[in-house]
C-alpha positions as CSV (number, residue, x, y, z in Angstrom):
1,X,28.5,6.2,133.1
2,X,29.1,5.9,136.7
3,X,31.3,4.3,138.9
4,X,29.4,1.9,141.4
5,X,30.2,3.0,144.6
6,X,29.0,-0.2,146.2
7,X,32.3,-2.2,145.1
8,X,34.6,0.2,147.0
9,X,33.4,0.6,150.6
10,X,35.5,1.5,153.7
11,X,34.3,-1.7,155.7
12,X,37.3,-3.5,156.9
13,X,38.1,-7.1,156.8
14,X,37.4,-6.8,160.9
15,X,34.3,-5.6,160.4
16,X,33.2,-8.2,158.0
17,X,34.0,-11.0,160.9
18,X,32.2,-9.1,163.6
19,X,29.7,-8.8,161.6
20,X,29.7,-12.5,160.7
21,X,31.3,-14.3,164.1
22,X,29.9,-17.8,163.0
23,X,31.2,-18.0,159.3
24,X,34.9,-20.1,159.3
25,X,37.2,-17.8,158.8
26,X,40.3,-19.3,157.4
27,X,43.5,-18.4,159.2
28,X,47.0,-20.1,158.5
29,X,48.5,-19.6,161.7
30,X,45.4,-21.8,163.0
31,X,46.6,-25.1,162.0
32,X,44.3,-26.9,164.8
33,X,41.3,-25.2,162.3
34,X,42.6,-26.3,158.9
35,X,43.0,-29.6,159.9
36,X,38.9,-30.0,161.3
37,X,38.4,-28.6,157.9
38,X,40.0,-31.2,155.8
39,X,38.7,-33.9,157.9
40,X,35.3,-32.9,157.8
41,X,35.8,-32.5,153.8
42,X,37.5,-36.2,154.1
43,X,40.6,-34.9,152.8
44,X,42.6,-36.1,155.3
45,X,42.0,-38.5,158.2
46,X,40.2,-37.1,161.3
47,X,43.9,-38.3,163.5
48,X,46.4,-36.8,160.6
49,X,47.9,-33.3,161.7
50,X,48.3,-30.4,159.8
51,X,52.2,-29.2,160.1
52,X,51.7,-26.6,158.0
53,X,50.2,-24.0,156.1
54,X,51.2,-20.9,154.1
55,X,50.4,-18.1,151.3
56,X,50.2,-20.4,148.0
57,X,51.3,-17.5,145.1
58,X,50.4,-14.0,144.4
59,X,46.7,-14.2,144.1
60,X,44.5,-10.9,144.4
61,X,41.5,-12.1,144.9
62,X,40.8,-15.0,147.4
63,X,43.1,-16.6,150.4
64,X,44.8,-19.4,148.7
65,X,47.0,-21.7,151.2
66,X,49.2,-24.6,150.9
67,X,48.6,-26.9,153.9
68,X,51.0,-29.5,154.4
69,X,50.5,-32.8,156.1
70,X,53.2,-35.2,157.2
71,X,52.5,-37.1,153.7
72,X,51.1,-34.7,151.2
73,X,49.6,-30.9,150.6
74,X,46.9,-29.9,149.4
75,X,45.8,-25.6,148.4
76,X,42.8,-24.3,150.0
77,X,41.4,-21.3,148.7
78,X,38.5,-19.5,150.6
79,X,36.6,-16.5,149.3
80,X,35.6,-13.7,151.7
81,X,33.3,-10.6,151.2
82,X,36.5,-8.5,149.8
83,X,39.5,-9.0,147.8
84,X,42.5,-10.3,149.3
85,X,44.8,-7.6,147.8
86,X,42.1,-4.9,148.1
87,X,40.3,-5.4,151.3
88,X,38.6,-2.1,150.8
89,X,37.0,-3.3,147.6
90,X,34.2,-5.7,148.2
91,X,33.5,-8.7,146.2
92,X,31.0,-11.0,145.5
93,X,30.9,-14.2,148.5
94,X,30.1,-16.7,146.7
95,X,32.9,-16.2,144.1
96,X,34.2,-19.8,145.1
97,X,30.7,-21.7,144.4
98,X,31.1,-19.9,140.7
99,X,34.8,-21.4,140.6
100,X,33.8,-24.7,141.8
101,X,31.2,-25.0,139.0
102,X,33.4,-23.9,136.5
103,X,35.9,-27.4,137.6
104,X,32.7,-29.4,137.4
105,X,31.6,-28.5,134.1
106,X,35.3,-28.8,132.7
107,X,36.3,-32.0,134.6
108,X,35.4,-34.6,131.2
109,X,36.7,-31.6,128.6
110,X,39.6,-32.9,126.9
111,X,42.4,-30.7,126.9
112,X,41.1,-29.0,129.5
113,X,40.7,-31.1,132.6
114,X,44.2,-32.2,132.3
115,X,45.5,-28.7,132.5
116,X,44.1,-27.2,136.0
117,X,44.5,-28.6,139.1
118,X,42.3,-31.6,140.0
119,X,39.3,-30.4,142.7
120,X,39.7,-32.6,145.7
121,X,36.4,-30.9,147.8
122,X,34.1,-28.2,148.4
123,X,32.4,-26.5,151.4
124,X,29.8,-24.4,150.0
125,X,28.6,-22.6,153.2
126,X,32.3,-22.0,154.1
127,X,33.0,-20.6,150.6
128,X,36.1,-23.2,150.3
129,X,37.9,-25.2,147.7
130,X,40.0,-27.7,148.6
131,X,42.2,-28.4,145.4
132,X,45.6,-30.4,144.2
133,X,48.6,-28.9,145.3
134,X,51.0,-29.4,141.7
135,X,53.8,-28.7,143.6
136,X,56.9,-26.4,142.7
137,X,55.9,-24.1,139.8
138,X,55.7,-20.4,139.4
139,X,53.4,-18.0,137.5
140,X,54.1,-16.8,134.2
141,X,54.4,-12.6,135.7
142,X,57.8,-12.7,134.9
143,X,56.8,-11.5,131.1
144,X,56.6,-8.6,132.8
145,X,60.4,-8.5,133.7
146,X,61.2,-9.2,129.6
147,X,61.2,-12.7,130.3
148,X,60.1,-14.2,126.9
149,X,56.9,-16.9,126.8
150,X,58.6,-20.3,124.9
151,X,56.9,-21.5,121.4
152,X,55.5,-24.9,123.2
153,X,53.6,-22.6,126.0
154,X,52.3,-20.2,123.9
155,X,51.0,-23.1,122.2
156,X,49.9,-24.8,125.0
157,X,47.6,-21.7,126.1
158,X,47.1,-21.4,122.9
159,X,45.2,-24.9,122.3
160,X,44.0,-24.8,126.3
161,X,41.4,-21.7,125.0
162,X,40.1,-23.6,121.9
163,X,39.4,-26.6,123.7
164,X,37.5,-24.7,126.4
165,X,35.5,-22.7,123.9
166,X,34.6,-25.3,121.6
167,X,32.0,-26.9,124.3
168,X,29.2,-25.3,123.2
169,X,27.0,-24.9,126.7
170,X,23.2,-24.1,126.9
171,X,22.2,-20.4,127.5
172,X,20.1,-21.5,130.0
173,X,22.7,-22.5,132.4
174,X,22.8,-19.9,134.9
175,X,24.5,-21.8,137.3
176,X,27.8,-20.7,134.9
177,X,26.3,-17.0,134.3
178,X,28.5,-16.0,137.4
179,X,27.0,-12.7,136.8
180,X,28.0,-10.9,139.7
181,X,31.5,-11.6,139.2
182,X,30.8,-10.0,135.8
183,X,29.3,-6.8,137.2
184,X,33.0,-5.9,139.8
185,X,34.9,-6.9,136.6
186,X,33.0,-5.0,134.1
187,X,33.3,-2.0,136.7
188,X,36.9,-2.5,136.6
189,X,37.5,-2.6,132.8
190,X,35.2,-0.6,131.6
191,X,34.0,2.0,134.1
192,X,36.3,3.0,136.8
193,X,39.1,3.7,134.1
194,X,37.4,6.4,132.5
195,X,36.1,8.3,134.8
196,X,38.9,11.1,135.6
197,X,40.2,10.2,139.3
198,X,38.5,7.2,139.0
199,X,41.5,5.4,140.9
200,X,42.2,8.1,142.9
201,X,40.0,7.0,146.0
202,X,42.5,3.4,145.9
203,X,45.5,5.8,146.3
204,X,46.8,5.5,143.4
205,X,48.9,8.3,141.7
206,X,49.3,7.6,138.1
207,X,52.5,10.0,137.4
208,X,54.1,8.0,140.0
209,X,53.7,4.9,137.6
210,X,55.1,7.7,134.8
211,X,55.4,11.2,134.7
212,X,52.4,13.0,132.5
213,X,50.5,9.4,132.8
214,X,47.4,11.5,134.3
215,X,47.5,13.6,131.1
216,X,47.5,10.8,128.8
217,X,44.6,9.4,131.2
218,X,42.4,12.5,130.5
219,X,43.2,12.1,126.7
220,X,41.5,8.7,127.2
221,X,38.9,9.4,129.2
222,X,37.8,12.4,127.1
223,X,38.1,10.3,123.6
224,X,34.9,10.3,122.6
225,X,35.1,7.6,120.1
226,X,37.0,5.1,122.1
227,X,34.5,5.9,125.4
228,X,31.8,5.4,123.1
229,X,33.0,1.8,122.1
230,X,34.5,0.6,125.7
231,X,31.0,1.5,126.8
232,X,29.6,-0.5,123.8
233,X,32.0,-3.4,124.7
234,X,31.0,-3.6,128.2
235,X,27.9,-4.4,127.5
236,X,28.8,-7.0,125.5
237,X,30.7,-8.6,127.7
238,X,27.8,-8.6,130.6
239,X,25.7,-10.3,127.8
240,X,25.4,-14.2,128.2
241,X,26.2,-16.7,126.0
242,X,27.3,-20.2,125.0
243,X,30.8,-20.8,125.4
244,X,32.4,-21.1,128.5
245,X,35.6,-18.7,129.4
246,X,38.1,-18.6,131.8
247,X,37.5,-14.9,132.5
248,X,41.1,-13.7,133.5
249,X,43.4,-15.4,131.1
250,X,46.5,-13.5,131.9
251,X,49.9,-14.2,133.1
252,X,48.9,-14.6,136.7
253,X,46.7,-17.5,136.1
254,X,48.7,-19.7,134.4
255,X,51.8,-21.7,136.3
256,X,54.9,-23.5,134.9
257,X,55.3,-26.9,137.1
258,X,58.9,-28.1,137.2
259,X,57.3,-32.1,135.6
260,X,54.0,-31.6,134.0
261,X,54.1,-28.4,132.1
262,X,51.7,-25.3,132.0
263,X,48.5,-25.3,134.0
264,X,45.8,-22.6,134.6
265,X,44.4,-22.0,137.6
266,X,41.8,-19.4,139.3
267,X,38.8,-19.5,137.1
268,X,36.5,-17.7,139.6
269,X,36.1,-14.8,136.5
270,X,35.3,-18.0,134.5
271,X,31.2,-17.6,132.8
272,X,29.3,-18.1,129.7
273,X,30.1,-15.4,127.0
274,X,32.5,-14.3,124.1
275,X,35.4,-16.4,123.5
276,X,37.4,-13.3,122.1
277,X,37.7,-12.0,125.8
278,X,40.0,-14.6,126.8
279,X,41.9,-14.4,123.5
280,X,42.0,-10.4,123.7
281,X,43.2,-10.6,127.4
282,X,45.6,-12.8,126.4
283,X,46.8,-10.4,123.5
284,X,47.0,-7.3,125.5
285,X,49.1,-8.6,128.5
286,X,51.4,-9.6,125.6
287,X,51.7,-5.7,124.5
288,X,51.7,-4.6,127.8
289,X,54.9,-7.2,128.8
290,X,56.7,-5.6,125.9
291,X,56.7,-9.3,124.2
292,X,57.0,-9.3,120.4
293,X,53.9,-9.2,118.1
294,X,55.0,-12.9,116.5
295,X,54.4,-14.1,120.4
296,X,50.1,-13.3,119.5
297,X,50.3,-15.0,116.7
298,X,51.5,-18.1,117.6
299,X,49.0,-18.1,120.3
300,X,46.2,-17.8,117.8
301,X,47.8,-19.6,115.1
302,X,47.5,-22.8,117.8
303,X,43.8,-21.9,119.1
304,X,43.2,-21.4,115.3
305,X,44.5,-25.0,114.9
306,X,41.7,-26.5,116.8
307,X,39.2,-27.9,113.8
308,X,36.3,-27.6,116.8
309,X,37.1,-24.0,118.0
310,X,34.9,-21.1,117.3
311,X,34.9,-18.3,114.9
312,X,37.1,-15.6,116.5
313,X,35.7,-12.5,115.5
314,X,39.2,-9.9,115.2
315,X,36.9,-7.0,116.1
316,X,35.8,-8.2,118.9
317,X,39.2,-9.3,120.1
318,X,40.7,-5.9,119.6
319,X,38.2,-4.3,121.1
320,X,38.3,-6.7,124.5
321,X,42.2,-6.3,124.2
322,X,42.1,-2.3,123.8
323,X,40.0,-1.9,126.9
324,X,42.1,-4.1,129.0
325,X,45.2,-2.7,128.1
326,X,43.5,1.1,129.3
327,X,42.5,-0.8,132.5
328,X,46.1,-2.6,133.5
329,X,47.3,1.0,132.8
330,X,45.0,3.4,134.5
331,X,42.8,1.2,136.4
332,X,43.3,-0.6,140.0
333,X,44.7,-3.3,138.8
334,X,48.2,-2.9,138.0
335,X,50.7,-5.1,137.1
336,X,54.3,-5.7,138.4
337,X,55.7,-3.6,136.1
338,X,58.5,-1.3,137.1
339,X,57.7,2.5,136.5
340,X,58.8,3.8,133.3
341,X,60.2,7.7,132.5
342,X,60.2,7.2,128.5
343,X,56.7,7.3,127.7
344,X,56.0,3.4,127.3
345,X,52.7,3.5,129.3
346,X,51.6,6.8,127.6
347,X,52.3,5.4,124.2
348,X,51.1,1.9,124.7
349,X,47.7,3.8,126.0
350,X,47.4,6.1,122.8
351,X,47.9,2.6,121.1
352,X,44.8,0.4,122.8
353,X,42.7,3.4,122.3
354,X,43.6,3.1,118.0
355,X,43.4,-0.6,118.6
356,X,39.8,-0.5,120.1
357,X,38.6,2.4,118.0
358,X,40.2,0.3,114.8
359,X,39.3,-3.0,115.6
360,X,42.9,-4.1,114.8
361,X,45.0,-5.4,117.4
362,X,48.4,-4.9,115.4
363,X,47.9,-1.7,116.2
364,X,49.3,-2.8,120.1
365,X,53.0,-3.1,118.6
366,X,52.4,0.4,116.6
């Protein structure tokens, strides 16, 4: 096991545009730009002026603006050679063709379609989405603050995942493989966590997060048993297969609009593979925001509800939600939650190794 050096390079956003003058680089103070943009994408009329653009959200891994006309906005998300938050870690380009396939394949799913934003255009060279703005809403990281999910959400989410797994896709289409997305985030969850300093090169001291978290870290990182199975896991999850998931179904990609309910957005992670990795995400960002175990099972009792969804195998999803717990604890990246002095990250740790090892995911709330 070895970390793969290649993701984590000292090359500079700079250097990637002197390296690539030609490519259109978004910028939002460059309003004159954004509007040429939408125009040649016939998203706006070649004579209509752009008044404005800013930062849309929190997102880590692509430039995502609002861009504001005198009648209407729009969000335009461009992925670059990096990732936004990280610049030092690079990422695969064409992460935003992989995102705008995803929309296309899901754009007649019921269920599914009517929860993410509607995609308005695509530039393919320029590695841009241009998608519907849903105006004021907010992301769903305040479970990190304690802030409980509702009943009608959970269920929402809930029934979101089953109708996106239950279209059963052809193993052939590789056009939703999106492997190369895969390969930085199976680095991230399965790799770079347990390998002892293996965030140390991103600046990152873990007893800042919580004193004698480095310690618990070893303990991970020299479990035999639970190494044994993240590596076994990993594997799985670069395997392909039939069912399309989101990829990163966490907190961060779902939004709360103030009229039309819960939406999930940023399926650039999205690919053909194992259901259970959505569900398990899901199920550890629960355990890691402290919510209460009866929050997990509603969500599964809904995606359950779904007559069409696949078999969840609880294994599987304990296993998925063991190893992404160890990564949102030791791994890059972190979550915005305050740092602790009581041992919560430790013992949460000590509990997504039992969960993985155990195959139960109870074992989270332990």
């Amino acid at each position: 096991m070895s970390t793969d050096l290649s993701i984590i390079r000292p090359m500079t956003p700079d250097a990637w545009r002197q390296k690539n003058p030609e490519f259109p680089w978004l910028d939002s103070e460059d309003l004159g730009f954004l509007q040429r943009i939408l125009a040649r994408l016939d998203v706006i009329d070649s004579d209509t002026p752009v008044t404005a653009a800013e930062k849309a959200g929190e997102g880590n891994m692509n430039l995502t603006l609002r861009v504001t006309t005198p009648s209407d906005s729009v969000i335009v998300k461009q992925s670059r050679p990096w990732v936004e938050k990280y610049p030092q870690i690079e990422a695969p380009w064409d992460r935003a063709i992989s995102e705008k396939r995803f929309y296309q394949a899901v754009s007649r799913i019921k269920g599914v379609e009517e929860r993410m934003p509607e995609l308005l255009a695509f530039d393919d060279d320029a590695r841009i989405l241009v998608l519907e703005d849903l105006g004021p809403a907010a992301d769903f990281t305040d479970v990190y603050q304690g802030i409980p999910l509702g009943d009608d959400e959970l269920r929402d989410l809930g029934t979101f995942a089953a109708a996106l797994h239950t279209v059963e896709h052809r193993a052939t289409d590789d056009h939703l493989a999106n492997r190369a997305m895969r390969k930085l985030n199976h680095q991230h969850i399965f790799v770079i966590p347990l390998q002892p300093g293996g965030v140390a090169g991103m600046g990152l001291d873990l007893d800042d997060l919580e004193p004698g978290l480095a310690d618990a870290a070893s303990l991970t990182q020299t479990d035999g048993r639970f190494v044994e199975i993240a590596l076994e896991t990993g594997d799985r999850y670069l395997s392909d297969g039939t069912r399309l998931v989101h990829g990163d179904y966490f907190p961060g990609s779902f939004l709360r609009t103030e009229t039309r309910g819960v939406f999930v957005i940023d399926p650039e992670f999205g690919y053909l593979g194992d259901p259970s990795f959505d569900l398990g995400v899901f199920i550890a960002h629960l355990a890691l925001a402290r919510q209460e175990r009866a929050l997990a099972e509603t969500f599964l009792d809904a995606y359950l509800a779904s007559p069409d969804a696949p078999e969840v195998d609880p294994i599987l999803l304990a296993r998925y939600a063991g190893c992404e717990v160890v990564r949102r604890l030791i791994g890059v990246a972190q979550l915005p939650i305050e740092p602790t002095h009581y041992g919560f990250r430790a013992d949460l740790l000590q509990a997504a190794r039992a969960t993985a090892i155990s195959g139960r995911y109870g074992l989270l709330w332990s």
